[in-house]
VEXDREN-2710 file (C-alpha; in Angstrom, 1 decimal):
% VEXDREN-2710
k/r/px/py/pz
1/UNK/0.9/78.0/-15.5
2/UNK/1.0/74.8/-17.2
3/UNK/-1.4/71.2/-16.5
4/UNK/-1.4/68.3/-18.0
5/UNK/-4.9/67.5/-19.5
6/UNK/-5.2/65.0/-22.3
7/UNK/-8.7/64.2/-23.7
8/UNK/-9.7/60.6/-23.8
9/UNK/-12.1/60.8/-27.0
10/UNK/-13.8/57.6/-27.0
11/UNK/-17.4/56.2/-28.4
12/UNK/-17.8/54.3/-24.9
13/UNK/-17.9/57.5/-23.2
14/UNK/-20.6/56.5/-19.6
15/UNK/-17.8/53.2/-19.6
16/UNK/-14.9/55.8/-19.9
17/UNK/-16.7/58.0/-17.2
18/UNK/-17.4/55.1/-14.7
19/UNK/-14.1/53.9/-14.9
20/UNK/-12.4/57.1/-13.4
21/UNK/-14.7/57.7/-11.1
22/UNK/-13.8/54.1/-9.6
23/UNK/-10.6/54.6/-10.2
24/UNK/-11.2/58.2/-7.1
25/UNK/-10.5/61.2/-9.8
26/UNK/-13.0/63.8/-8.8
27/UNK/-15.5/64.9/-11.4
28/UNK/-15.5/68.4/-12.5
29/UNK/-18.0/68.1/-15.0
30/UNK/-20.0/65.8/-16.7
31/UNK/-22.8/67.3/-19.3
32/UNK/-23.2/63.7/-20.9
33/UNK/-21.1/64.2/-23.7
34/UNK/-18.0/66.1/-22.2
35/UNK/-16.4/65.5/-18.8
36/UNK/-13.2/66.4/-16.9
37/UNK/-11.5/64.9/-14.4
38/UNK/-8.7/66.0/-11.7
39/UNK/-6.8/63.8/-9.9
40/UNK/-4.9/66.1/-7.6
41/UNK/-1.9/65.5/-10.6
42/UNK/-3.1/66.8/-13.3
43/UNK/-6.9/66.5/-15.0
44/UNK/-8.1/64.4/-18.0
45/UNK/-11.4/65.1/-20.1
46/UNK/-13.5/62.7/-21.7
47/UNK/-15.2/63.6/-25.3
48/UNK/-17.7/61.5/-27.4
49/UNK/-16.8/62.8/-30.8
50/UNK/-15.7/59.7/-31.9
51/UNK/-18.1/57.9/-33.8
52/UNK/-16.7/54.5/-32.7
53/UNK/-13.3/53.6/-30.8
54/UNK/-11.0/55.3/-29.3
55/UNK/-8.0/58.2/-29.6
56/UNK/-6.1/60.5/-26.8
57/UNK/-5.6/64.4/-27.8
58/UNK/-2.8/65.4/-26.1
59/UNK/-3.7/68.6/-24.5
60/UNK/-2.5/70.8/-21.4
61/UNK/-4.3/74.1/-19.6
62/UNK/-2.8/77.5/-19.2
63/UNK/-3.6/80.5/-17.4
64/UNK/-3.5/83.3/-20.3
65/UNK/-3.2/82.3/-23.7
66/UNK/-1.8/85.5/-25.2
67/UNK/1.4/85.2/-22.5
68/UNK/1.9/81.9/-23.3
69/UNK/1.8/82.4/-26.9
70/UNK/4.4/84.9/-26.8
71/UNK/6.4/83.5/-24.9
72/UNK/6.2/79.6/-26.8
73/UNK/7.1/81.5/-30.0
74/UNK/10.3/83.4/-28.4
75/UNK/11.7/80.0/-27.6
76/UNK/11.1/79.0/-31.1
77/UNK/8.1/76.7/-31.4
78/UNK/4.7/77.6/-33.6
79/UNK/2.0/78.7/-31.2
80/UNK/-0.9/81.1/-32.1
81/UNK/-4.4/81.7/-29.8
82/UNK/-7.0/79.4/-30.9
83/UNK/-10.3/78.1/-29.8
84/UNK/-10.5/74.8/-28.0
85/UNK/-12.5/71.5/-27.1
86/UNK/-13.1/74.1/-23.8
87/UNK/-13.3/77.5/-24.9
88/UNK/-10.5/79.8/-25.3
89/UNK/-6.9/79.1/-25.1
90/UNK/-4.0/78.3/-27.8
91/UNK/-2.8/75.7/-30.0
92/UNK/0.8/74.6/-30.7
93/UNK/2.1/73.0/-33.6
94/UNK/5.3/70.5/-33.6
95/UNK/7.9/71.0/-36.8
96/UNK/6.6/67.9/-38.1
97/UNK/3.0/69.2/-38.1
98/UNK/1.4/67.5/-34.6
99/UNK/-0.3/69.9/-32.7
100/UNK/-2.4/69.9/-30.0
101/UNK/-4.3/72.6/-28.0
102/UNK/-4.2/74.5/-24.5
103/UNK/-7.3/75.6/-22.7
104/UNK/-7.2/78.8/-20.6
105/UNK/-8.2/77.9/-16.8
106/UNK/-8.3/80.4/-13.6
107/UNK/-7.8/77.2/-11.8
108/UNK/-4.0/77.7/-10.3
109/UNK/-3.9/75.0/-7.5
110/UNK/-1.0/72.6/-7.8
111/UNK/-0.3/69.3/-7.1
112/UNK/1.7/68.1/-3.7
113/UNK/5.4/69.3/-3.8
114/UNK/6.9/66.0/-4.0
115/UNK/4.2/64.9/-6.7
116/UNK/6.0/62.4/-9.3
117/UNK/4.3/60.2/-11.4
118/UNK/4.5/57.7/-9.1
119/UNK/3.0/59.1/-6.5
120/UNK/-0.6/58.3/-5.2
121/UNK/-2.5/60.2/-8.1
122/UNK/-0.8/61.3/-11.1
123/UNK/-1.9/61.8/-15.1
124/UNK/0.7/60.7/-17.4
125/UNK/0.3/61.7/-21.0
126/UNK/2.8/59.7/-23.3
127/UNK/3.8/61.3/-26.8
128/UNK/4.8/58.6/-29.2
129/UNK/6.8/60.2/-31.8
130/UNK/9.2/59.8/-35.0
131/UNK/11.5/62.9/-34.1
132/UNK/12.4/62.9/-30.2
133/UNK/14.4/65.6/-30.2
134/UNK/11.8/67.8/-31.7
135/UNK/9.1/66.6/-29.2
136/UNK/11.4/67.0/-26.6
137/UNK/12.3/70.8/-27.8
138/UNK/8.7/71.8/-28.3
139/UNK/7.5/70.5/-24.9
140/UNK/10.6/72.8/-23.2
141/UNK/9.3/75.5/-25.2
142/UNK/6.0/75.3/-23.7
143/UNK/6.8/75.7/-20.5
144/UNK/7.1/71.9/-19.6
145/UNK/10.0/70.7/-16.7
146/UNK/12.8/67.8/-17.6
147/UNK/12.3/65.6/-15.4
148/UNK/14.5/63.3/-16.9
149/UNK/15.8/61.2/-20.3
150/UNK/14.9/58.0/-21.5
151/UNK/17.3/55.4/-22.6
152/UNK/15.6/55.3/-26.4
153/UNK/16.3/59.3/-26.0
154/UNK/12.7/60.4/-24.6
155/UNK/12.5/62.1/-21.7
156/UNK/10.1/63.0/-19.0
157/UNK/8.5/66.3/-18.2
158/UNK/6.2/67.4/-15.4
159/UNK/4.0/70.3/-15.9
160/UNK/4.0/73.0/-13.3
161/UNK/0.3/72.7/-12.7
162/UNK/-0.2/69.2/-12.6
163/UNK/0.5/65.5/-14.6
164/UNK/3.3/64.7/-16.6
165/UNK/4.1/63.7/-20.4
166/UNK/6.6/61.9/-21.3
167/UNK/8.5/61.5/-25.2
168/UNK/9.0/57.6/-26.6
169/UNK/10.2/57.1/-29.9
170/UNK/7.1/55.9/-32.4
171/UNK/6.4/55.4/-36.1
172/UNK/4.0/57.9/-36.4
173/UNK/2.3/60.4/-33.3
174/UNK/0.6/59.0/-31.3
175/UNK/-0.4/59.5/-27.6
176/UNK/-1.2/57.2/-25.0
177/UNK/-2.9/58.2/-21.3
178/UNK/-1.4/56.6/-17.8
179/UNK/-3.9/57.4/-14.9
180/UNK/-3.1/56.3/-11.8
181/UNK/-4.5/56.8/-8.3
182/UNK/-3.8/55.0/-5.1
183/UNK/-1.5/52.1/-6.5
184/UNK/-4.6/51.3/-9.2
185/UNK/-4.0/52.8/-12.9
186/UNK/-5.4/53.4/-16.3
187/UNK/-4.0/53.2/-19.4
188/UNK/-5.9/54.8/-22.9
189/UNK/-4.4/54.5/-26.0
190/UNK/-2.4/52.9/-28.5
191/UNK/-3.0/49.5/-28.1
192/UNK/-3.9/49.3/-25.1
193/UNK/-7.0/49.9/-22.4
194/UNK/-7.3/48.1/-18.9
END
């Protein structure tokens, strides 16, 4: 089991709230300081830890983090169990030092078959990074599907789960969030929020 589920970790956090619940997602939870989101295509979470701003974890769930531990280090990337933003789970770390974490979930639904991102509700967590290849290698590793490559040598994944996240080439790491749900979207991140 792999979802997509960055964290949005903003200081605006009832405006960052509202704004996906216009935008359809359906709330999981909301205790006024952390919230999560699903929109049928992967989930998003919302944090106030930042003191002022803005910044997008990337971040997936899995079912058992020991399995999935194993298994990311036989394929050759660094994993070990950790605890998360939501309890439990892993967290993996790139060659070039990025990491981010996975959260264990029981929750195994999956998106519609013919889900892609874009289809009707889909979360699209984009990985700007110096070292493609790398990204692109640790994101197999963990389980993520090619979709498909880039042109500037990214690709696209799909986690089996739910959402996507997709490699471009940047400077330095940095992710950026695409929500979208019935022809409206989203975006977090970077330079950008609409």
């Amino acid at each position: 089991m792999l979802r997509v589920r960055p964290i949005i970790l903003t200081s605006n956090f009832k405006q960052t709230v509202a704004q996906l619940r216009e935008l359809g997602l359906s709330c999981l939870a909301n205790d006024g300081g952390w919230a999560e989101f699903d929109s049928g295509n992967g989930k998003v979470a919302v944090s106030n830890e930042v003191p002022e701003g803005e910044a997008i974890d990337l971040a997936f769930e899995v079912r058992d983090a020991a399995i999935f531990v194993r298994r990311t280090l036989e394929d050759g990337t660094h994993a070990e169990e950790a605890r998360t933003s939501a309890g439990p789970g892993a967290r993996v770390t790139a060659p070039d030092g990025f990491g981010f974490e996975l959260a264990a979930s029981e929750d195994l639904s999956l998106p519609e078959p013919d889900a892609d991102p874009s289809a009707p509700s889909a979360v699209t967590a984009l990985w700007r990074t110096p070292d493609l290849a790398a990204a692109n290698k640790v994101l197999a590793d963990i389980g993520a599907k090619f979709v498909q490559e880039n042109p500037d040598g990214g690709a696209l994944f799909r986690a089996k789960n739910g959402g996507f996240v997709a490699t471009a080439k940047g400077e330095v790491n940095v992710v950026e969030l695409e929500i979208g749900h019935h022809g409206e979207s989203l975006t977090f991140g970077a330079e950008s929020e609409s």
